[in-house]
C-alpha positions in Angstrom: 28.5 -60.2 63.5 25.7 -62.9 63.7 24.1 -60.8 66.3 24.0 -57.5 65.0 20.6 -56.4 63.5 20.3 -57.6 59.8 20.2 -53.6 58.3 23.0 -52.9 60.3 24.9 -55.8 58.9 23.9 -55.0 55.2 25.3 -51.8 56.0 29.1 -52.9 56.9 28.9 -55.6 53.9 28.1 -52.3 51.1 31.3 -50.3 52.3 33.5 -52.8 51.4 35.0 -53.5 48.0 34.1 -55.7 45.6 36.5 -58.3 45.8 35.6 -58.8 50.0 32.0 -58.7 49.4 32.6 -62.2 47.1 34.8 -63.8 49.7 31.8 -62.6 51.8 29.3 -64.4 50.6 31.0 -67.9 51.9 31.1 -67.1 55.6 27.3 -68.3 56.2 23.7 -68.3 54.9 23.4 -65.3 56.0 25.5 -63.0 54.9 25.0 -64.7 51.4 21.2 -63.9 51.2 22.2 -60.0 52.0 24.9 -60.3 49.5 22.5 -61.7 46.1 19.5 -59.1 46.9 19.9 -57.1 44.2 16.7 -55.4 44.8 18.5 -54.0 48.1 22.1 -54.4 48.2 22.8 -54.1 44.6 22.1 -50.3 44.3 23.1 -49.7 48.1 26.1 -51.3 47.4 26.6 -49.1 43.9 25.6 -45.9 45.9 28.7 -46.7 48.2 31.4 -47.3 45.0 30.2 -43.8 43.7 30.6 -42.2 47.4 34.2 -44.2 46.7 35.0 -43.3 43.1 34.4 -39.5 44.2 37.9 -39.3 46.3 40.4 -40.9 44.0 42.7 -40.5 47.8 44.4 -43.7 49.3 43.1 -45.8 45.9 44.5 -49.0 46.1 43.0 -50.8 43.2 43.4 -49.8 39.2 42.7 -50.5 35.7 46.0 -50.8 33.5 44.4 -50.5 29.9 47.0 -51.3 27.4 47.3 -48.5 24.6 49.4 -50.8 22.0 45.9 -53.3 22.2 47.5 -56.7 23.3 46.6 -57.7 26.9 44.4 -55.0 27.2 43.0 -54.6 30.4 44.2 -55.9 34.3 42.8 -54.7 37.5 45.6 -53.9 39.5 45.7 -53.6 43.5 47.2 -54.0 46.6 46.2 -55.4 50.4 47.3 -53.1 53.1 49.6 -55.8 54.5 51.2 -56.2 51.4 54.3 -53.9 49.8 53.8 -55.0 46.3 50.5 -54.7 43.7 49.3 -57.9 42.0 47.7 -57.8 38.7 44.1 -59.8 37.3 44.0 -60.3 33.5 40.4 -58.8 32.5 39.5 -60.4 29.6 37.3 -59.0 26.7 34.8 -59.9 24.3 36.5 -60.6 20.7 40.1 -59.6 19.4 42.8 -58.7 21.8 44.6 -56.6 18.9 43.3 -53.1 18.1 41.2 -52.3 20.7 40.3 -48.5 21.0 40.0 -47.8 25.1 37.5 -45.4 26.1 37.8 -45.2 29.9 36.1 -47.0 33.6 33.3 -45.0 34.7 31.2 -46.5 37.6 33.1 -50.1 38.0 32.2 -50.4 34.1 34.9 -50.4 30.7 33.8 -49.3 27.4 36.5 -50.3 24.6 35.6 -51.0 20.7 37.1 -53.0 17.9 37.3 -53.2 14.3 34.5 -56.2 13.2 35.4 -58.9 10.5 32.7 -57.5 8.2 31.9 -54.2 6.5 33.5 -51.0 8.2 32.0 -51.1 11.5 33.2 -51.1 15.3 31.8 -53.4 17.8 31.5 -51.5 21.4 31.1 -53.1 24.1 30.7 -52.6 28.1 31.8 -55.1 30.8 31.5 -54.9 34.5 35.1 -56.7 35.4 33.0 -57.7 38.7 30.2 -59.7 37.4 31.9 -60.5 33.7 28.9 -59.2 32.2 29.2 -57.9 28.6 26.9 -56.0 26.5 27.4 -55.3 22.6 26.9 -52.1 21.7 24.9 -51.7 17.8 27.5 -51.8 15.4 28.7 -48.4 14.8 28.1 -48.1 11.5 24.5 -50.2 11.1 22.7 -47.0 9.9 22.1 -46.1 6.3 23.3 -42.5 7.2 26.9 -44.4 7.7 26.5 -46.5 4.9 26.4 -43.4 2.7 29.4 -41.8 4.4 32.4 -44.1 4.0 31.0 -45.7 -0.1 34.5 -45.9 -2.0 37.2 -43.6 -1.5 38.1 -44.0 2.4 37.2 -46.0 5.3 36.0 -44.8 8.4 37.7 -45.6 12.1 36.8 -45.0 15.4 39.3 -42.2 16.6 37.7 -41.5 19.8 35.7 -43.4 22.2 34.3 -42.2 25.1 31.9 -43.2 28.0 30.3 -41.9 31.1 27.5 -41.5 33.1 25.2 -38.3 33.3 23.5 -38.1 36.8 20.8 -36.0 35.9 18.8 -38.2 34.0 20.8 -41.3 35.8 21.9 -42.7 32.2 25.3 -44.4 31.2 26.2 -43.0 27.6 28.9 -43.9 24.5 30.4 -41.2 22.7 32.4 -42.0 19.2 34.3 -39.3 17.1 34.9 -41.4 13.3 37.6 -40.1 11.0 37.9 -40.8 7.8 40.9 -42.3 6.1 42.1 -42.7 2.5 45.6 -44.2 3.2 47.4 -41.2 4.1 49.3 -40.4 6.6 46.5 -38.0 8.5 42.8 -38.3 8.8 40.2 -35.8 9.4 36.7 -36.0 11.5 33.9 -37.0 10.0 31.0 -37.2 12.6 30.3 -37.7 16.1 27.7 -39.8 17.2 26.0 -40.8 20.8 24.8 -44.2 22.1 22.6 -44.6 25.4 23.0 -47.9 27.2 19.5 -49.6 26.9 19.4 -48.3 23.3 19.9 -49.7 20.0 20.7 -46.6 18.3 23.7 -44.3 18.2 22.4 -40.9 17.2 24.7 -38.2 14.6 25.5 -35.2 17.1 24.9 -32.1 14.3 26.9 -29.7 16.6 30.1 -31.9 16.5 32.8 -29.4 15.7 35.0 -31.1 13.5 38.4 -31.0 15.1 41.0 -33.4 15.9 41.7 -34.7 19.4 44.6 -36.7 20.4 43.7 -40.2 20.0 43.9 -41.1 24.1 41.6 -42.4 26.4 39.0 -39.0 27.8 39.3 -37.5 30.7 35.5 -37.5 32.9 35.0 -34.7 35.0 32.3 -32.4 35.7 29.9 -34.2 33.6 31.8 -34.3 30.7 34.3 -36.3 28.5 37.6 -34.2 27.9 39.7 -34.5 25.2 42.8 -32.6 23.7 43.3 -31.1 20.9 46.2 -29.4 19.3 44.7 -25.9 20.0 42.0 -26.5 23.0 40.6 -28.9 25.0 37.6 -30.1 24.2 34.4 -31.5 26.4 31.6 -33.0 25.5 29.0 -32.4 28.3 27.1 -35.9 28.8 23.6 -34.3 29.9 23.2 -31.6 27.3 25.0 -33.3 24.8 26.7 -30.4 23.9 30.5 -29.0 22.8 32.9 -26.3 23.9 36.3 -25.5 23.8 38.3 -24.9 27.5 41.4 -22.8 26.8 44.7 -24.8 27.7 47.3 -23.5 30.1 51.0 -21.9 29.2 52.2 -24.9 27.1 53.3 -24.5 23.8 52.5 -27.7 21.5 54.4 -26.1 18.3 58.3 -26.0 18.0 61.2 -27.9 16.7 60.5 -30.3 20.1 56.7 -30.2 19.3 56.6 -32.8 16.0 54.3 -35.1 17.5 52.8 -33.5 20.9 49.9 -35.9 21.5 53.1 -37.7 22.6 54.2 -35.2 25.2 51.3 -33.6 26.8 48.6 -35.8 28.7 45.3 -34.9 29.8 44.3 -36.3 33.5 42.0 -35.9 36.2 43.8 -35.0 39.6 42.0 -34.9 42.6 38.9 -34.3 40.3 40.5 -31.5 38.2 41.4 -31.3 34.8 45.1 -31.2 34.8 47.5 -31.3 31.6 51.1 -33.7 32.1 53.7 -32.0 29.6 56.7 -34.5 29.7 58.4 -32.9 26.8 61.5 -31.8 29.2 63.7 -34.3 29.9 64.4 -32.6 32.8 61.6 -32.6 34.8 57.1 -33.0 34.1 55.5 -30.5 34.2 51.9 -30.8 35.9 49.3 -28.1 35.2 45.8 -28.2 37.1 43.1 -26.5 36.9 41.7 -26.0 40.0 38.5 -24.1 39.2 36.4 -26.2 36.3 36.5 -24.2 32.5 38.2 -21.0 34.7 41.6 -20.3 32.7 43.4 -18.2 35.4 42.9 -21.5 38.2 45.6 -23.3 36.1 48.7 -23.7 38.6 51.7 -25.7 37.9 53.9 -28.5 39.9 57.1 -30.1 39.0 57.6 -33.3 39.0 61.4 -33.8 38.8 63.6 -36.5 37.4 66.6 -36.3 40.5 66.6 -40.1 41.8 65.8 -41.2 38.5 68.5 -43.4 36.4 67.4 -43.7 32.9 66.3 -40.2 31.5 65.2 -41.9 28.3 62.5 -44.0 30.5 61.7 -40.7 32.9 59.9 -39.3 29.8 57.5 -41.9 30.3 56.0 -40.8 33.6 52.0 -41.2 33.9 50.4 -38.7 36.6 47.4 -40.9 38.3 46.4 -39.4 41.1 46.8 -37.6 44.5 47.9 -40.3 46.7 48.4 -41.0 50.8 50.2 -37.9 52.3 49.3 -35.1 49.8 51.9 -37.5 47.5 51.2 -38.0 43.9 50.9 -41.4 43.0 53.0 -41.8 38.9 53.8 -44.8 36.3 56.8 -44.7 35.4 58.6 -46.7 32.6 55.1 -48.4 31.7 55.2 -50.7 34.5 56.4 -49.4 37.8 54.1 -47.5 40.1 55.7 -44.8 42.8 54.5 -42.5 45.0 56.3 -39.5 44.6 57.1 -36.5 47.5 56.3 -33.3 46.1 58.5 -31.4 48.5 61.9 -33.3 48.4 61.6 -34.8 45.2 61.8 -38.6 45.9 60.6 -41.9 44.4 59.3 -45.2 46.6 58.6 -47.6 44.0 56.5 -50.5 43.9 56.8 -53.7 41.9 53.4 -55.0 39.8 53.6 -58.9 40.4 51.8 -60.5 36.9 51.7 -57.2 34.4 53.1 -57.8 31.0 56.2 -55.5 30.4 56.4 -53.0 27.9 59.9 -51.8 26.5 59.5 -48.0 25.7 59.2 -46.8 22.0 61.4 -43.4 21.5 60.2 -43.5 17.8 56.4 -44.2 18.7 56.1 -42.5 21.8 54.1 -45.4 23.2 53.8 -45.2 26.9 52.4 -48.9 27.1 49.7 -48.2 29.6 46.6 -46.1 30.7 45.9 -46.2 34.1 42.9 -45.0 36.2 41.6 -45.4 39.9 38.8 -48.0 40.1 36.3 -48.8 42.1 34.0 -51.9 41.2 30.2 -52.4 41.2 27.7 -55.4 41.9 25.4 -53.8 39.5 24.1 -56.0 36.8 24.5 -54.2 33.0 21.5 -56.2 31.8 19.7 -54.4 34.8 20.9 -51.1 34.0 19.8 -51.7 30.4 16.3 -52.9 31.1 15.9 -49.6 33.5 17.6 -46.7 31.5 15.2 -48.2 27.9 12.2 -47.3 30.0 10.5 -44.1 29.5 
């Protein structure tokens, strides 16, 4: 390539994925000097991984974000010329134990911990491809937080989510806090907004005050999606508003129903809101809505459990995404990844070389866990800070 034009070169380098563009930068001078211009390749290079992260089809490379809080996060991916996926420990600023997830948006993760002092949370976000970190403000440094949670409870983080909003090109971090006095449920307190290059979170006064499954969101359309036991609920990242999206045919009450946030999953398949219901343990059930916030686009697929041995671990089957061949691409029993034939029904597994296992909790439900499509960024946070606190 050392005689191809030096645009022309700059343009094959920014379609390829992170990982290559590093092993990149040691084949000569050249190609290194195109590589570390941020001012030009940087935000080409970012342009691309959005292009990227818009068709979740023949993804090869994920995040596996624990959801019991030890080993949290790996990126997990596979080389063409390889059958299995290996796993990269990510690791994280402060405590691996009780981190609260929020999701990948752009290459970036957003997760939050309880602090050794006071009440608060720390937040932070982390591009896995540069190991950049940036702390968030604690979440509870205002006086209108100190006056919340005085004496009788404490307040928690309950919900954590983060995304981007492309109309006024600005990442933002959205926190719902409960309160808790020691019993077994909590209720909402507040909601409240961060944007990256800020040192604020702001109280959202329109915050609803309903209880969403604790899980990671969902981002599509705009907006952060979460479930509750009624609705689902969206949080649109550019107006910074709420609404309710009606949920399909399921029923989340019923002698099978005591704990649903246990059952039924929200996920984003082939950009639509879809709902997993793995209450059956005879099959999972897959609605999508195919048209955004319309109720009669919700269809339904089956995903069934012939070909699979243990029916105790087939209730542990994560939807990720639309895969090669119109297959859908599942985790099953926390730790194997298969593509799965709509049609006839069958599994191809493949093994995860490095990723801690997790045994599967009847009791707790835990489904050891989240996973999401990723596609990573050269894009410095420190950058992205410095350009979004500008007027």
């Amino acid at each position: 390539m050392d005689h191809l034009p030096s645009e022309i070169t700059t343009q094959i380098l920014s379609r390829l994925p992170v990982k290559y563009v590093f092993r990149c930068r040691s084949v000569c001078k050249t190609w290194l000097n195109i590589i570390d211009d941020r001012r030009l390749f940087t935000p080409l290079h970012f342009t691309r991984s959005l292009e990227e992260e818009a068709t979740p089809h023949n993804k090869s490379t994920f995040i596996f974000a624990s959801s019991t809080g030890r080993y949290p996060f790996y990126i997990v991916d596979k080389e063409q010329s390889q059958s299995a996926f290996k796993s990269t420990r990510i690791y994280v600023s402060g405590s691996d134990y009780n981190i609260i997830y929020a999701n990948s948006c752009n290459g970036l993760l957003c997760y939050s911990f309880p602090t050794n002092q006071g009440n608060g949370y720390s937040t932070f976000i982390q591009n896995p491809a540069t190991q950049e970190v940036v702390n968030l403000p604690d979440s509870n440094s205002t006086q209108e937080s100190t006056n919340i949670h005085f004496r009788h409870f404490m307040l928690y983080v309950h919900n954590l989510g983060f995304g981007f909003d492309s109309s006024s090109s600005l990442f933002k971090v959205l926190q719902v806090l409960h309160k808790s006095n020691g019993l077994p449920h909590s209720a909402p307190v507040k909601a409240q907004v961060c944007t990256l290059g800020s040192n604020t979170w702001r109280r959202l006064r329109n915050f609803p005050r309903v209880s969403c499954y604790r899980s990671a969101p969902v981002l599509i359309n705009g907006s952060l999606h979460w479930m509750t036991y009624e609705h689902i609920l969206s949080f649109d990242l550019a107006s910074e508003n709420f609404e309710f999206l009606q949920l399909p045919e399921i029923y989340l009450s019923g002698p099978r129903r005591f704990r649903p946030e246990k059952n039924f999953r929200l996920v984003a398949l082939d950009g639509c809101l879809s709902v997993a219901d793995s209450s059956s343990d005879e099959d999972v059930q897959l609605w999508i809505m195919k048209e955004y916030n319309v109720k009669e686009s919700w269809i339904k697929l089956i995903v069934k459990s012939r070909y699979v041995e243990d029916s105790v671990l087939f209730k542990n089957v994560i939807p990720i995404c639309f895969w090669k061949n119109g297959e859908l691409l599942l985790l099953y029993g926390s730790q194997i990844l298969v593509t799965y034939e709509i049609e006839s029904g069958r599994y191809t597994p493949f093994d995860i070389e490095g990723l801690p296992a997790y045994r599967f909790d009847c009791l707790k439900g835990s489904y050891g866990y989240e996973v999401y499509p990723y596609v990573g960024n050269l894009m410095s946070i420190n950058t992205i800070c410095r350009m979004e606190a500008q007027p």
